[in-house]
N, C-alpha and C positions, 0 to 999 in steps of 0.2 A: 504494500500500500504506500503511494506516494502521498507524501502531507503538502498542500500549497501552503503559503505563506499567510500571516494575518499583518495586516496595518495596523497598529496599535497608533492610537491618535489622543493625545494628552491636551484636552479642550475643557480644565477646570478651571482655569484665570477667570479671575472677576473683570479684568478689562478696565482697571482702577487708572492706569495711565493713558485709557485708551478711549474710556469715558462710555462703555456701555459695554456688550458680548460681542468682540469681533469675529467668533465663530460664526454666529448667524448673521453679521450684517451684510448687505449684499456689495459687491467691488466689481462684477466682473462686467461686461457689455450688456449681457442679458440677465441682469439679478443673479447672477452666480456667486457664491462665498469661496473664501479661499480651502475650506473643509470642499468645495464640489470639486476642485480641479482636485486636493489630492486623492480622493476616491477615486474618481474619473482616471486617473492617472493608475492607480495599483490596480480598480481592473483590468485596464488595458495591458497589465503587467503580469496577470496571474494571481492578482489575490485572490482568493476565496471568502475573506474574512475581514470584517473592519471591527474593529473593537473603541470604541470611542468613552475615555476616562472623563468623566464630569461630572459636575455636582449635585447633589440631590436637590438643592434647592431649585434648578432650573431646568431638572431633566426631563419634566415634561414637557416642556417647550422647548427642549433641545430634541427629543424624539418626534412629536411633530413636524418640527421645522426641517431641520435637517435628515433624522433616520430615515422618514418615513421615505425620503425621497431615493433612497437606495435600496429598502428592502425586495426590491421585486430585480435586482441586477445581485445581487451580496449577501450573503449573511451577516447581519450587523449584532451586534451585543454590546452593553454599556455596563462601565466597572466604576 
């Protein structure tokens, strides 16, 4: 059995210098976050796996926002 790879993505910063959650704000042409290119990017790589570390205070609105938009591409799970 071959194991692919998992992206481990560390998105608990409160964004105190940054002045709100720069994981979900949007930067790219088309409301893209910088969390889509590197997903977009590791599946094009072979991940199987995104595991996204974040805080409880904001995890449901980090799993809305963000997970939900990968689960039908990735198996996503949060620590």
């Amino acid at each position: 059995m071959v194991n692919s790879p998992a992206l481990v993505v560390l998105a608990a910063g409160m964004g105190s210098r940054y002045g709100g959650l720069k994981q979900m704000d949007p930067m790219g042409p088309n409301g893209e976050t910088v969390l889509d290119y590197s997903v977009f990017d590791a599946i094009r790589a072979g991940f199987s796996k995104v595991i996204f570390v974040i805080r409880e205070d904001f995890a449901e609105a980090f799993q809305n926002t963000v997970g939900a938009k990968f689960a039908d591409q990735i198996e996503v799970a949060y620590a």
